[in-house]
C-alpha positions as CSV (number, residue, x, y, z in Angstrom):
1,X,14.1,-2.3,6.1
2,X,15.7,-0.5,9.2
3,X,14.7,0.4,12.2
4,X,14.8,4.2,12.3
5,X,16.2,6.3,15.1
6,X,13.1,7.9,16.1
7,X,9.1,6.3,16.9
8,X,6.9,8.4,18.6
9,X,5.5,4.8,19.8
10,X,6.3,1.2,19.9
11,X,3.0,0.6,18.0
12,X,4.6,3.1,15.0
13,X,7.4,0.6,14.9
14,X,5.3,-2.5,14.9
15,X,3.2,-0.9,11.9
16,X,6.7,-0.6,10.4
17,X,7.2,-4.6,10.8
18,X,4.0,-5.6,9.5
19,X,3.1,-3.3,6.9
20,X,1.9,-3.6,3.5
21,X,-0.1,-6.2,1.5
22,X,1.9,-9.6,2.0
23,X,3.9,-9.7,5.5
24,X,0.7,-10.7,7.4
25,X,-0.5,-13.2,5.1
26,X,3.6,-14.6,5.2
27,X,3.2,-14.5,9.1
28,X,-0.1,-16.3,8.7
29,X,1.6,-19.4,6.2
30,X,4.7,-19.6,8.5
31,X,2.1,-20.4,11.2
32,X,1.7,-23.3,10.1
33,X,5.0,-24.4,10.3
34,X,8.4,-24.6,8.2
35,X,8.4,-23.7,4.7
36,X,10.0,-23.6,1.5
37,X,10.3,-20.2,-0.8
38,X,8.4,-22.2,-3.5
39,X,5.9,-23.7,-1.0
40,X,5.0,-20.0,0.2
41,X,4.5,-19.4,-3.2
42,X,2.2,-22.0,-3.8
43,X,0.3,-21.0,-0.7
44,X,0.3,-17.5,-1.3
45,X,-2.0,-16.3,-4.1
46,X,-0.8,-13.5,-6.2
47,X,2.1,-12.7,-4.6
48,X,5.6,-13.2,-7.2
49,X,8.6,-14.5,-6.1
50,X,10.8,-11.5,-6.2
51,X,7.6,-9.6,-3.6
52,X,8.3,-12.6,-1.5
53,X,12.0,-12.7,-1.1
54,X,11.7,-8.3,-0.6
55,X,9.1,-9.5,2.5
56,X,10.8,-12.2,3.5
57,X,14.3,-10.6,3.9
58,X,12.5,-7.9,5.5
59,X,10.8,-10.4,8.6
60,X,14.3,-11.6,8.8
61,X,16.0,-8.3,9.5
62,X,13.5,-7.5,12.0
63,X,13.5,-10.9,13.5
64,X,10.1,-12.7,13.2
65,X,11.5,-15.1,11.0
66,X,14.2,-17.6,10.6
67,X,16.0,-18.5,7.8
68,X,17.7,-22.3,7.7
69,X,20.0,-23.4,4.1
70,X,20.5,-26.6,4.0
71,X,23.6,-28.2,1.9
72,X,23.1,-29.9,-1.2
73,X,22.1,-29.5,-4.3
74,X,19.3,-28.3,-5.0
75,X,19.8,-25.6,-2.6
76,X,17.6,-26.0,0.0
77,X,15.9,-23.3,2.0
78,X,13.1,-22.8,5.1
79,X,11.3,-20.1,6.8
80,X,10.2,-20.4,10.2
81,X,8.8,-18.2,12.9
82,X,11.0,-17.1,15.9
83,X,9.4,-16.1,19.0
84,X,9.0,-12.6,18.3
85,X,7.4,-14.3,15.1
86,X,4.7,-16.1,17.0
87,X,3.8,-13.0,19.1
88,X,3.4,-11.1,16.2
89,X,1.3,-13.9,14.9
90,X,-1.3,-13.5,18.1
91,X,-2.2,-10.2,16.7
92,X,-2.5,-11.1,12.8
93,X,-5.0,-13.8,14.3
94,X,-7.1,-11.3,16.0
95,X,-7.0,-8.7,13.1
96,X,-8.3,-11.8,10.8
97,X,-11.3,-12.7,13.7
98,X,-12.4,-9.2,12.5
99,X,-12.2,-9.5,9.2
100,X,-14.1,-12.7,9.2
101,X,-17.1,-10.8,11.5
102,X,-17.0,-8.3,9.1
103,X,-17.5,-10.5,6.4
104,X,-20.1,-12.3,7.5
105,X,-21.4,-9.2,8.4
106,X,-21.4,-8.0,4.8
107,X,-23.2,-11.4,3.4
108,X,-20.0,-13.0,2.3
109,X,-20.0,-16.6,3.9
110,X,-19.5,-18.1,0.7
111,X,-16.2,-16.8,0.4
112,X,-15.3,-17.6,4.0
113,X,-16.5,-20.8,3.2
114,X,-14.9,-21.5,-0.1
115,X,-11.6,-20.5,1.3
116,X,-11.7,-22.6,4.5
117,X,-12.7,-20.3,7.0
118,X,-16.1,-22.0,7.9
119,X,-17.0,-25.3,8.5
């Protein structure tokens, strides 16, 4: 993904960063700290590893993540958040506050609650 030459706002680019199903949720994992390709995978349900590396790559390019190799065999890889990363990540814990009002909202506690969302 590239940024394109023309935004009518810095909030159309921003949708551009963090649009679609998985890049939030990746944002969200990477929160958490440092991470492996096949621990995001563990941690990220439904999502198949050539979606992940397509997300991943595309965080990179924009600049909320980082990506460190270390040497060795097995290759070893991580993921990390940069700055711009954790800022980004302020706002995909707001947007999930009101997803979890909603939810309760709409009688589903026990799904908050299965997934570790309540106490």
């Amino acid at each position: 993904m590239k940024i394109r030459d023309e935004y009518t706002c810095p909030l159309e680019l921003t949708h551009d960063i963090t649009k679609g199903k998985w890049k939030p949720i990746i944002l969200w994992q990477l929160g958490k700290g440092k991470s492996s390709l096949s621990q995001l995978e563990r941690d990220i349900k439904g999502i198949n590893q050539k979606m992940l590396l397509e997300q991943l790559k595309e965080l990179l390019d924009y600049g909320m993540i980082a990506k460190q190799s270390f040497e060795g065999y097995p290759l070893k890889v991580e993921y990390s958040l940069t700055g711009r990363g954790q800022k980004l990540l302020e706002a995909v814990t707001i947007m999930q506050g009101v997803g979890i009002e909603l939810m309760k909202e709409n009688g589903m506690e026990d799904v908050l609650k299965k997934n570790g969302f309540l106490g």
